[in-house]
C-alpha positions as CSV (number, residue, x, y, z in Angstrom):
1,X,-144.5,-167.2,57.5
2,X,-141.1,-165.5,57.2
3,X,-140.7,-163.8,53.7
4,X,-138.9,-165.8,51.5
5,X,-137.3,-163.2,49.8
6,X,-135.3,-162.3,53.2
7,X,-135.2,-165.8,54.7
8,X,-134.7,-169.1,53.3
9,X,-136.2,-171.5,55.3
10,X,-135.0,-175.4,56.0
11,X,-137.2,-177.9,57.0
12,X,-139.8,-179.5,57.3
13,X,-138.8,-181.5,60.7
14,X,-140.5,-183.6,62.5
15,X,-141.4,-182.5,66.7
16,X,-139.4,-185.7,67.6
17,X,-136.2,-184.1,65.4
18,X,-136.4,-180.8,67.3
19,X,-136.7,-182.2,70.5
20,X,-133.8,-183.9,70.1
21,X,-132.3,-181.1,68.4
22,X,-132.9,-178.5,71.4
23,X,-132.3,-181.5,74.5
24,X,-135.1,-178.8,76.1
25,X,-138.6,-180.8,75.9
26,X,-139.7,-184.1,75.8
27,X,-142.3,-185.9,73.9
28,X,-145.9,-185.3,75.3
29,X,-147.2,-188.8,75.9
30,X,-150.2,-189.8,73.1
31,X,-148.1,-187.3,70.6
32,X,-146.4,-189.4,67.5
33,X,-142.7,-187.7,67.4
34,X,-143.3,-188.0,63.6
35,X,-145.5,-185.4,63.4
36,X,-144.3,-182.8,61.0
37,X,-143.7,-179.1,61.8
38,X,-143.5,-177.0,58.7
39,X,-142.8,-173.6,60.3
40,X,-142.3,-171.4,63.5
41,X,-144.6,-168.4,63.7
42,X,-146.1,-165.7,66.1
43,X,-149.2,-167.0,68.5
44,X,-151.7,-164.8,66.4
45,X,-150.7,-165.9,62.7
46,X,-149.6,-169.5,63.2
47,X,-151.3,-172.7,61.6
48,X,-151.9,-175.8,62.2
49,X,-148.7,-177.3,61.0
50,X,-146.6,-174.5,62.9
51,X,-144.2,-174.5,66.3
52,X,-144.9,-170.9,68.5
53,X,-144.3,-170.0,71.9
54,X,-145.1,-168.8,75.0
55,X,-143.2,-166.8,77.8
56,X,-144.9,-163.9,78.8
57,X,-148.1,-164.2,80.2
58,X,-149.1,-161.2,79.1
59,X,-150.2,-163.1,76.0
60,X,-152.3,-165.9,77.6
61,X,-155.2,-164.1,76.1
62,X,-153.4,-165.1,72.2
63,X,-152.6,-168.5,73.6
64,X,-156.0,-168.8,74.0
65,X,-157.3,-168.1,70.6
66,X,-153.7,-169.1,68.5
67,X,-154.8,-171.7,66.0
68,X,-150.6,-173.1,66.3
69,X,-150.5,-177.0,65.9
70,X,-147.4,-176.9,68.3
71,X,-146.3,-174.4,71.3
72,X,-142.8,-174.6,73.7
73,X,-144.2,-173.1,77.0
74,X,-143.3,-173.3,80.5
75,X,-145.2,-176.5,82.3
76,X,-147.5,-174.5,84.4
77,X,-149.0,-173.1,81.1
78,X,-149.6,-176.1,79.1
79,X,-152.8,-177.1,80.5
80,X,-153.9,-173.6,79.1
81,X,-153.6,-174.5,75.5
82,X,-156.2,-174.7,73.6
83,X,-157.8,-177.8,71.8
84,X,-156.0,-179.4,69.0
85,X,-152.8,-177.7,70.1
86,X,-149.7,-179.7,71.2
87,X,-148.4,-178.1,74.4
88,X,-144.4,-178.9,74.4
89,X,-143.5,-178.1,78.1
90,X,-140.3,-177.1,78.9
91,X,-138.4,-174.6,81.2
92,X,-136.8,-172.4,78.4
93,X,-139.4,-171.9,76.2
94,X,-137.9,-168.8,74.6
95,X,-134.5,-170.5,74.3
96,X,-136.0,-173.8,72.5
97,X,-137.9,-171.4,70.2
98,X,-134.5,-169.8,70.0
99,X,-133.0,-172.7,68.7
100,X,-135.7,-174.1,66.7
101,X,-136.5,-170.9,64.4
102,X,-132.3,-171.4,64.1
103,X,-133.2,-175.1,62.8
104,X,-135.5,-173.9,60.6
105,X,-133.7,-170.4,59.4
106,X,-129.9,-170.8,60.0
107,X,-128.7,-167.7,58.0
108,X,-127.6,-167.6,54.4
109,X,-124.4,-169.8,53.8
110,X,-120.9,-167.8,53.1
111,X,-120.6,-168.8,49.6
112,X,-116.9,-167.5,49.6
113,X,-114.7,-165.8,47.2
114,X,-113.6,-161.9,46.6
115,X,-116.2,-160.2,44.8
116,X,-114.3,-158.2,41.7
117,X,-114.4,-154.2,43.5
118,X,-113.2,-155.2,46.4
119,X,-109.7,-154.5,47.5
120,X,-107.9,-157.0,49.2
121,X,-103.6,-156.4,50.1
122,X,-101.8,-159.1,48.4
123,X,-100.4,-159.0,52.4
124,X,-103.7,-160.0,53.8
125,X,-104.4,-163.4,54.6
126,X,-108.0,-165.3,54.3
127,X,-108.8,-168.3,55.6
128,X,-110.8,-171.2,53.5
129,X,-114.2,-170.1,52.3
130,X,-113.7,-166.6,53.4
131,X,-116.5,-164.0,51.2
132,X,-115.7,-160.6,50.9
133,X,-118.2,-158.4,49.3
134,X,-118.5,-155.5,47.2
135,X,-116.4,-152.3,47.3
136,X,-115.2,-153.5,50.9
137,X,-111.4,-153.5,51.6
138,X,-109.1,-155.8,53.5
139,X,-105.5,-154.0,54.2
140,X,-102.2,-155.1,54.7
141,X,-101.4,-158.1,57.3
142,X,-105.3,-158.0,58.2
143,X,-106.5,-161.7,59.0
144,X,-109.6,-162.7,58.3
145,X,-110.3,-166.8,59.6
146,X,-112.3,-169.1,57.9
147,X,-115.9,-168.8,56.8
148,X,-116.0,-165.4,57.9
149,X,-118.3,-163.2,55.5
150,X,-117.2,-159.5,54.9
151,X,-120.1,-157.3,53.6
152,X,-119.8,-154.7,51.3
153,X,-118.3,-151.3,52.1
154,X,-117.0,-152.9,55.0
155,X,-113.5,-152.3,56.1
156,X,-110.8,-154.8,57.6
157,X,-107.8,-152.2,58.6
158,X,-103.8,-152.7,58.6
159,X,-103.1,-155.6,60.9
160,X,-106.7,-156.4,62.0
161,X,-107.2,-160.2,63.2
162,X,-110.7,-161.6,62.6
163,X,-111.5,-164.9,63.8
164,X,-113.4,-168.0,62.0
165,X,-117.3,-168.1,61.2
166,X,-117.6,-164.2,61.9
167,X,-120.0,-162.1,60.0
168,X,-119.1,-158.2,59.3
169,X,-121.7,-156.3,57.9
170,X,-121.9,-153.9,55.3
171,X,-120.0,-150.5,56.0
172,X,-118.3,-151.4,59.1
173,X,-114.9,-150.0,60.1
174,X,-112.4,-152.4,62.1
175,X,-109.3,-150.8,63.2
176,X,-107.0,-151.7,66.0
177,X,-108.6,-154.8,67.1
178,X,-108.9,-158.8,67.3
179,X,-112.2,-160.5,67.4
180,X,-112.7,-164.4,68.4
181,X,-114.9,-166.4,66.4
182,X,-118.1,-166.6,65.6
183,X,-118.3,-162.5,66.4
184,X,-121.3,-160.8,64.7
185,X,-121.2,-156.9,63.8
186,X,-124.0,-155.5,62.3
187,X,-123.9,-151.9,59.2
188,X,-122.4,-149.5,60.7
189,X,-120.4,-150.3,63.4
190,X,-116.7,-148.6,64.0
191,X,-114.4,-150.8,66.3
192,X,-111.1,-149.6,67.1
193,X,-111.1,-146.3,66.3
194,X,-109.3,-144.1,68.6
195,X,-110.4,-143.1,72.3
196,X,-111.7,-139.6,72.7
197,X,-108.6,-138.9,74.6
198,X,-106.5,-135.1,74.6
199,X,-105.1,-133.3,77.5
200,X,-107.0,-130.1,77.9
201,X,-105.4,-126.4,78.1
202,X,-106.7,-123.0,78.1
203,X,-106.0,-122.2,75.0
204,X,-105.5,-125.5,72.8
205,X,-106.4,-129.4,73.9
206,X,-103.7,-131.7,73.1
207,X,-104.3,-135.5,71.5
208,X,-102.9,-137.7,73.7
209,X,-102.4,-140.7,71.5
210,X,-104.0,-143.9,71.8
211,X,-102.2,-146.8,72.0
212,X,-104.4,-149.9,73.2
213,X,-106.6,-152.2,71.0
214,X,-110.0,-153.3,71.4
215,X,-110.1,-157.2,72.1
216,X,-113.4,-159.0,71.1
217,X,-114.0,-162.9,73.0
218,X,-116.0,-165.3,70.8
219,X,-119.8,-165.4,70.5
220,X,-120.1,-161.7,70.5
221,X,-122.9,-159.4,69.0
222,X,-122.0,-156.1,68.5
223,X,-125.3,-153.9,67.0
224,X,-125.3,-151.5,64.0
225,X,-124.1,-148.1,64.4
226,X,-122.1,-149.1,67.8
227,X,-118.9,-147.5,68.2
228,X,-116.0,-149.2,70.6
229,X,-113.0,-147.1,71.2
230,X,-109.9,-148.9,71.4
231,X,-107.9,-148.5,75.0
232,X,-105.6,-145.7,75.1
233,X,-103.2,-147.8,76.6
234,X,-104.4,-150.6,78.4
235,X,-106.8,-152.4,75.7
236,X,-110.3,-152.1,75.5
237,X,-111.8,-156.0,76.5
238,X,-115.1,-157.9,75.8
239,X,-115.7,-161.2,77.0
240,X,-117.3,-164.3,75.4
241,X,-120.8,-163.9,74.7
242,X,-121.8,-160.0,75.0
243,X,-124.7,-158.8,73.2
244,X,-124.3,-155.5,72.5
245,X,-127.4,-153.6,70.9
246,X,-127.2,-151.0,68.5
247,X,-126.3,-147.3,68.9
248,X,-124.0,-148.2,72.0
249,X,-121.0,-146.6,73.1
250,X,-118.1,-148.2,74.8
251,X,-115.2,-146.0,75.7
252,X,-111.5,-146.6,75.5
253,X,-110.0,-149.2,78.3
254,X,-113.5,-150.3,79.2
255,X,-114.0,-153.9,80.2
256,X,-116.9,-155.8,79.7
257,X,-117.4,-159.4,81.1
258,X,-118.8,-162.5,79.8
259,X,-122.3,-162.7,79.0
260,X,-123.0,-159.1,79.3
261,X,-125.9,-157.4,77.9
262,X,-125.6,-153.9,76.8
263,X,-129.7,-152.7,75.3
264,X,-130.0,-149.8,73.0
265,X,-127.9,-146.0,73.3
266,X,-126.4,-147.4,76.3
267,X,-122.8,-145.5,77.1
268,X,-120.0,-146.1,79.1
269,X,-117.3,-143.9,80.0
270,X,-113.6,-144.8,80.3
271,X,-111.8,-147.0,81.8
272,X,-115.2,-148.4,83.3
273,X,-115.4,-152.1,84.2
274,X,-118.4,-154.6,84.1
275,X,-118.7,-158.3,85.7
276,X,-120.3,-161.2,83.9
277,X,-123.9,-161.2,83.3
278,X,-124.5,-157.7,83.9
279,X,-127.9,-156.4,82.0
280,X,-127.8,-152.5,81.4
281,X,-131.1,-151.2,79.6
282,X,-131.6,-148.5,76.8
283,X,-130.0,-145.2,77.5
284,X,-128.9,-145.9,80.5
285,X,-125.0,-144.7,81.2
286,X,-121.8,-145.4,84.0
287,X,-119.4,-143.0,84.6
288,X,-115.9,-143.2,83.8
289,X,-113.2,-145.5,86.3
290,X,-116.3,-147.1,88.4
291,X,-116.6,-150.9,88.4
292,X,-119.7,-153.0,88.1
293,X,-119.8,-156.4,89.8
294,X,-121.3,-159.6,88.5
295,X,-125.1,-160.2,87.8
296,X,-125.8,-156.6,88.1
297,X,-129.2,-154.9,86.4
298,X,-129.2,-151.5,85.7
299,X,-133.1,-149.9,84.6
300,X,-133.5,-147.9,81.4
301,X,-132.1,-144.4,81.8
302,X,-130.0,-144.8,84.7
303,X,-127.3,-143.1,85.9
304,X,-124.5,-145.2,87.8
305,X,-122.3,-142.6,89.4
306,X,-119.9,-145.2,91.3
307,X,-119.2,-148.7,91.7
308,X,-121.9,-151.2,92.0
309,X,-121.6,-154.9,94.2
310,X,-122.5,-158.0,92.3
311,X,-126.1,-158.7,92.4
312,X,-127.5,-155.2,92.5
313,X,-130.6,-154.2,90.8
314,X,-130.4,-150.2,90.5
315,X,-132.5,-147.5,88.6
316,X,-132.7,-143.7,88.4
317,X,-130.8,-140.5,87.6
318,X,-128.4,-140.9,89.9
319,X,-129.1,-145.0,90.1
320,X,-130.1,-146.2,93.7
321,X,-131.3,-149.7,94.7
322,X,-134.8,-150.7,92.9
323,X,-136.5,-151.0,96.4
324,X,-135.2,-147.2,97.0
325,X,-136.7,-145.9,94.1
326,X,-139.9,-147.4,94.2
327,X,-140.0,-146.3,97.7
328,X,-139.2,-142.6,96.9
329,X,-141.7,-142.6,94.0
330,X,-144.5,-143.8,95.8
331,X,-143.6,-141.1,98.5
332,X,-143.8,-138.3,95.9
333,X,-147.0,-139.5,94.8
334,X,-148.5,-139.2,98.0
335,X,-147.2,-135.7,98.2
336,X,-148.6,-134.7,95.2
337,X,-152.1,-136.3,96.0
338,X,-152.1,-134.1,99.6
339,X,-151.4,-131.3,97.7
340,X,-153.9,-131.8,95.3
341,X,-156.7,-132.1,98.1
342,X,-155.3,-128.5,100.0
């Protein structure tokens, strides 16, 4: 059970509620849809009146033993549940537990208002039921839309447009940019701040100012302690939908498309550009003015030196196609194992 303290929980529904809820599982037949589920919770802790579920197989073996009065797996699994559990087939099991735990923990509501430290420019205009906390400060002609939540020590800078139903976290910096709705930055994060951009010389690097914004599409996640640089003259673009992770870094004038996910200490150089539904892992990195097509993976650590076609699955320092790689690896093994035997 998730601590209380943290994470008020809704609820109880009944199974027939959050299938109809989720449109992703049906009614087993025998079950009564009125049966109650109190809470969602992890294979190994859950009880008899909790929802978990299963994806990975890697945790068949917790299935096995979970005492959970409900699961949402994938059909091929659910004769594998164990007596006295309701098996809730579905196709997306992590995406109806998705929006099930949302059911049943939705996020605190924006209570609105300006708390009394905060600084807000008379110029500055917020939307209905906008909250702004502590210490944070909105500057003149910033726009913050409706329901948006403003943590404390966060900063909304001169001219800034944030959209409705965001949530900006405590201590994050917003310059330069205009985010969609629904847009969720997490502590820490710095958006719009300028590219790192100069003219080098022999003797003393000139700035070269930057004049492009960063522009955020609705639905986004951006992670704490990410840094976006705004374009230095064309803008700086995310689509709807990107999940950023923390500790990411996106250059100036990079574009990112819809649906893009961007895992931990990932880093792009300028002026790169990435299709829709590109996954990049942790720490992995492109270089600067290369373009990534759609549907592209890109393994932890890897290096992507030029552009990529839509589709590819690439990994390694520089990154090659998956099969390569695997191929390579399994040739260096067998060079090691001959020497060994010499």
């Amino acid at each position: 059970m998730a601590d209380s303290r943290f994470h008020h929980r809704q609820g109880p529904f009944t199974i027939g509620d959050l299938a109809q809820q989720t449109g992703l599982f049906g009614i087993p037949e025998g079950v009564d849809p009125a049966r109650v589920v109190s809470d969602v919770a992890p294979l190994e802790s859950a009880t008899a009146d909790d929802l978990s579920f299963l994806e990975n197989r890697k945790y068949l073996p917790q299935l096995g033993e979970s005492a959970a009065g409900f699961c949402v797996l994938e059909p091929e699994m659910a004769d594998r549940a164990p007596e006295g559990m309701i098996a809730l087939p579905t196709p997306h099991p992590y995406l109806a537990y998705a929006l099930i735990a949302q059911a049943f923990y939705p996020g605190r509501d924006v209570s609105g208002g300006v708390h009394a430290t905060a600084s807000v420019d008379p110029s500055a205009k917020l939307g209905n039921g906008v909250e702004i906390g502590a210490n944070a400060v909105v500057e003149a002609g910033a726009k913050v839309g409706d329901g948006t939540r403003v943590g404390a020590n966060a900063t909304i800078g001169r001219n800034v447009v944030v959209g409705k139903s965001c949530r900006i976290a405590a201590n994050v910096s917003l310059e330069t940019c205009i985010l969609g709705d629904r847009v969720d930055v997490q502590a820490g994060a710095a958006i719009g701040m300028p590219g790192f951009g100069f003219a080098p010389h022999p003797e003393r690097h000139q700035v070269v100012p930057q004049l492009g914004r960063v522009l955020i599409g609705d639905d986004c996640h951006i992670g704490a302690n990410t840094c976006i640089a705004c374009g230095s003259g064309h803008d700086t673009v995310l689509g709807r939908n990107v999940w950023i992770d923390n500790l990411v870094q996106v250059a100036h004038n990079v574009e990112i498309g819809d649906g893009s996910i961007l895992v931990g200490q990932v880093g792009i150089a300028g002026s790169a550009k990435i299709g829709r539904f590109v996954q990049m892992g942790g720490q992995s990195g492109l270089a600067g003015h290369i373009t990534v097509g759609d549907q592209v993976r890109i393994g932890a650590k890897s290096g992507v030196m030029g552009d990529l076609e839509s589709g590819a699955t690439v990994i390694g320092q520089p990154a090659i196609p998956v099969k390569e790689f695997w191929r390579q690896l399994a040739a260096i093994r067998r060079l090691g194992s001959r020497k060994g035997k010499a």
